[in-house]
C-alpha positions in Angstrom: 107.3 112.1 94.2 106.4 111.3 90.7 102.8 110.8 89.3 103.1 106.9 88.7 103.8 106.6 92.2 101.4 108.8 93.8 99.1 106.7 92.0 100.4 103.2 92.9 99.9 104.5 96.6 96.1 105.3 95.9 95.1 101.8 94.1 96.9 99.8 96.7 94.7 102.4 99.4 92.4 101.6 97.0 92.6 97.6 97.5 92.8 97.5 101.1 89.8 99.3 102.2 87.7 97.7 99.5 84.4 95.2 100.8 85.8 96.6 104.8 85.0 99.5 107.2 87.6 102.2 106.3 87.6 104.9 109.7 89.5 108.1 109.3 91.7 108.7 112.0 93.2 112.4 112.4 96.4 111.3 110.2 95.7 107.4 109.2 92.9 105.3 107.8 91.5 102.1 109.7 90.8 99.7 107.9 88.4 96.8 110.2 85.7 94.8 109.6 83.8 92.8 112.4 82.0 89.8 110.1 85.7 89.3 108.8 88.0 89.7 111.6 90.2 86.8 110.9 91.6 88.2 107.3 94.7 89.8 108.0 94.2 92.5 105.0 90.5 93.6 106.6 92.2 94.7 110.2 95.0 97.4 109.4 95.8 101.0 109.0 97.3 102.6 106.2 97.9 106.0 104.8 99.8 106.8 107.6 100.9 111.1 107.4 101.8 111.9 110.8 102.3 115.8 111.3 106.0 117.0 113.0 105.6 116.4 117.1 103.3 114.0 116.6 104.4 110.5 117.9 104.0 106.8 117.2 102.3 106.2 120.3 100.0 108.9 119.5 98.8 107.2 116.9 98.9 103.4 118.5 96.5 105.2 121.4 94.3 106.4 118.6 94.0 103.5 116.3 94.3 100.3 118.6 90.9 100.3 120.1 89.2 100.1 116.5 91.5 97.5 115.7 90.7 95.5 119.1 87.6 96.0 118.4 87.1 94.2 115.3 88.8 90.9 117.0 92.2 90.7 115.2 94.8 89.6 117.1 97.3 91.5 115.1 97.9 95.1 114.4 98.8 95.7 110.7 100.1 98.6 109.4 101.0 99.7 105.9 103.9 101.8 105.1 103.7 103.5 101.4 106.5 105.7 99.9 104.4 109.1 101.2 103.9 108.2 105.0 105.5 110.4 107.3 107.5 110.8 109.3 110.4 109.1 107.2 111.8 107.0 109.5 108.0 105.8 110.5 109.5 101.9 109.5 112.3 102.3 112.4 110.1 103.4 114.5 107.5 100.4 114.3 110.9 98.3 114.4 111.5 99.7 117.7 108.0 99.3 118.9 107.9 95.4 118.1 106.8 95.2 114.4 108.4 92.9 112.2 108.8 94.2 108.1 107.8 92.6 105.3 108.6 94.3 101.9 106.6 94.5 99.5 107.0 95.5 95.5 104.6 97.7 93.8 105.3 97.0 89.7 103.7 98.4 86.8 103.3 96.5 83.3 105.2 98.6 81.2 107.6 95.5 79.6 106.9 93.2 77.1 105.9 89.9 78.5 108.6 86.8 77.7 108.7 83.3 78.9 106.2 80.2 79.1 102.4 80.1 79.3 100.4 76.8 79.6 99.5 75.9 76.4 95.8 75.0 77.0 95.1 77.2 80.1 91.8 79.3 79.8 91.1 82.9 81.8 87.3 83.4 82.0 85.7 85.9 84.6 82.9 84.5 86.8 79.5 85.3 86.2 77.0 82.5 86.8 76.5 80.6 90.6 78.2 77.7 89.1 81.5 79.3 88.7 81.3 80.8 91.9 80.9 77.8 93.4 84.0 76.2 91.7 86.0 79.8 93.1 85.1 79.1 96.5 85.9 75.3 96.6 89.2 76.3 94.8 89.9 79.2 97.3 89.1 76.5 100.3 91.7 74.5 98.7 94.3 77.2 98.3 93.6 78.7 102.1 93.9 75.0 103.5 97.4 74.2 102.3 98.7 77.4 103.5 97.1 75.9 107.3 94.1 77.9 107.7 91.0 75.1 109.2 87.8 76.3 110.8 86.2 79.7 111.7 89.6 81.5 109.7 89.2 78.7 106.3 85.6 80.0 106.2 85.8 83.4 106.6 89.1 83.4 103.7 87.6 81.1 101.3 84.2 83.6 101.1 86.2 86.7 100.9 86.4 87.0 97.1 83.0 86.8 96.8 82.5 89.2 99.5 84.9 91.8 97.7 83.3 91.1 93.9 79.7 91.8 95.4 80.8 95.0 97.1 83.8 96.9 95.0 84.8 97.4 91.6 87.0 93.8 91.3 86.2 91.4 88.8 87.4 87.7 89.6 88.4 85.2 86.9 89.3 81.3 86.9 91.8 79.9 85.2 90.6 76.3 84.0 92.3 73.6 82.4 89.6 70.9 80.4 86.8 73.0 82.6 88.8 72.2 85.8 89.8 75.1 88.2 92.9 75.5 88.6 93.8 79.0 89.6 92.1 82.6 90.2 92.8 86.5 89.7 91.3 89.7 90.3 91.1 92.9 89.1 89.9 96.0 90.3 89.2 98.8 88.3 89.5 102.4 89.9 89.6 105.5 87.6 92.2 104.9 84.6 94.3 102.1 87.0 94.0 98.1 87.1 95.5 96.4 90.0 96.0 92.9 89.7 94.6 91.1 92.9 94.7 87.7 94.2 96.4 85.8 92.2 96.9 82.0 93.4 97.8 78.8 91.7 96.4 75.2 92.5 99.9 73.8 94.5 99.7 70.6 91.8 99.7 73.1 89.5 102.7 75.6 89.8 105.6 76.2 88.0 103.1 75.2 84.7 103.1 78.9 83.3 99.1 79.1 85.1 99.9 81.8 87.0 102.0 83.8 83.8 98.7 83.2 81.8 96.3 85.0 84.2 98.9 88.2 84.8 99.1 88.8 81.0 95.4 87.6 81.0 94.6 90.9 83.5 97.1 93.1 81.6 95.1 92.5 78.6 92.0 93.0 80.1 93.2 96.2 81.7 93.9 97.5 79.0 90.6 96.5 76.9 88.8 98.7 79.8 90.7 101.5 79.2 93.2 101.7 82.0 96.5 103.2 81.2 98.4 101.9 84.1 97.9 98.4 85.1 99.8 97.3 88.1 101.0 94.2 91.0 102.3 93.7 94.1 104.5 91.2 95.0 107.0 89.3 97.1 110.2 91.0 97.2 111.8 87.3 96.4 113.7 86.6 93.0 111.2 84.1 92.2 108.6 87.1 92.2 110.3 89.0 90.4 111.3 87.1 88.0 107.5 85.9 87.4 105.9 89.6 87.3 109.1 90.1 84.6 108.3 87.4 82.6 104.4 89.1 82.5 105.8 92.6 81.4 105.3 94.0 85.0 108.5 96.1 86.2 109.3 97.3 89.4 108.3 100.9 90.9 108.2 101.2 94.3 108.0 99.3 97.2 105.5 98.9 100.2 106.2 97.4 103.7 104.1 95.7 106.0 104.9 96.3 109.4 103.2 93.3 111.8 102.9 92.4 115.4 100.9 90.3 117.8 98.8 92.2 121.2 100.1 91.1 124.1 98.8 87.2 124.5 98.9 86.8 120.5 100.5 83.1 119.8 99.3 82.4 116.4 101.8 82.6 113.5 101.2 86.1 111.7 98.8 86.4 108.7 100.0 86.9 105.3 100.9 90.8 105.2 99.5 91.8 101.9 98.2 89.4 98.5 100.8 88.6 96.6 101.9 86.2 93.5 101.7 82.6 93.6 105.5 80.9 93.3 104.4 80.0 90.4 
């Protein structure tokens, strides 16, 4: 396992336990967090390195009353290219999860393609801005169906994460209007790109171009010497982290399913780009 991997698996470990309650299990880490239970990426377990002879169920005995306990419905888990055993994926397959890949990609391309023209980047700092972040985020959360207790709880994550971790969140604003955030978290000499999202009027504009080489930049002016994404393993993904200067490395999979009794759709498995 090369270098640039090992460290893509400890900035994504990184990003999910980040603002939450990160248990160590004997050969996992839990990830919960009981004021947030409804956000999919504050309920899970990753770093999964199970020993030879030890089982799945093992580990589902170990790890699902912490999980029940912080009230999410569904049991997330992350597999990264070092969990063990190898064939970990099959065996969540077997046991009910459904797979969702995701691709780790570092920017070490030259970025090509279409920015909007006027589009500014500029981090939050002042109540104001945060204010405009939250209304923007309510806005993005609702038209992907989230209402209620879960719009709430998702739409004052950001914040949450800013106020607690080492991510700085930005707007991108058009004549002073918000029209699209990003994150980045800084941790040792990586940036990792983090929720990225684009205003749904507003996509397929370049906005969401702008902020990626926006955070590659900025990255870079803090010293980092890898600055890296994940994303949708979809064309349209890749193509957009491409046109950015981020290339593929590796891949993670989230590996998803409802406790018995569970009828809501499954959460989003892990952040990724806007369609742009």
């Amino acid at each position: 396992m090369n270098n640039l991997v090992e460290r893509l698996v400890r900035i994504v470990a990184t990003d999910t336990s980040l603002g939450n309650r990160a248990q160590t299990s004997p050969h996992a880490v839990v990830v919960t967090n009981a004021e947030f239970p409804l956000v999919a990426e504050a309920n899970l377990v990753h770093s999964i390195r199970l020993p030879d002879g030890y089982g799945l169920g093992e580990l589902l005995d170990d790890v699902e009353p912490r999980l029940a306990a912080a009230g999410t419905p569904w049991r997330h888990f992350i597999e990264d290219p070092l969990s063990r055993p190898d064939d970990l994926g099959r065996r969540l397959g077997e046991a009910g999860f459904s797979a969702r890949v995701r691709i780790a990609a570092a920017c070490t391309g030259q970025p090509h393609g279409r920015t909007h023209p006027t589009v500014e980047i500029r981090g939050i700092a002042v109540k104001s801005a945060w204010t405009a972040f939250n209304d923007l985020r309510r806005t993005l959360q609702a038209a992907e169906g989230k209402s209620g207790e879960q719009l709430d709880q998702s739409a004052g994550f950001g914040r949450r994460r800013s106020l607690s971790s080492n991510v700085r969140y930005y707007l991108a604003l058009l004549r002073f209007d918000p029209v699209g955030h990003v994150g980045l978290l800084a941790a040792g000499r990586t940036g990792m790109v983090v929720d990225v999202a684009v205003h749904p009027d507003r996509r397929g504009q370049g906005i969401g171009r702008a902020m990626l080489r926006a955070m590659a930049e900025r990255s870079r002016q803090l010293g980092h010497d890898l600055t890296c994404a994940l994303h949708d393993d979809s064309p349209e993904a890749a193509r957009l982290a491409a046109s950015a200067g981020f290339e593929p490395v590796t891949r993670f999979v989230s590996h998803l399913a409802g406790r018995p009794g569970t009828t809501d759709a499954p959460p989003p498995a892990l952040p990724s780009l806007p369609p742009e």
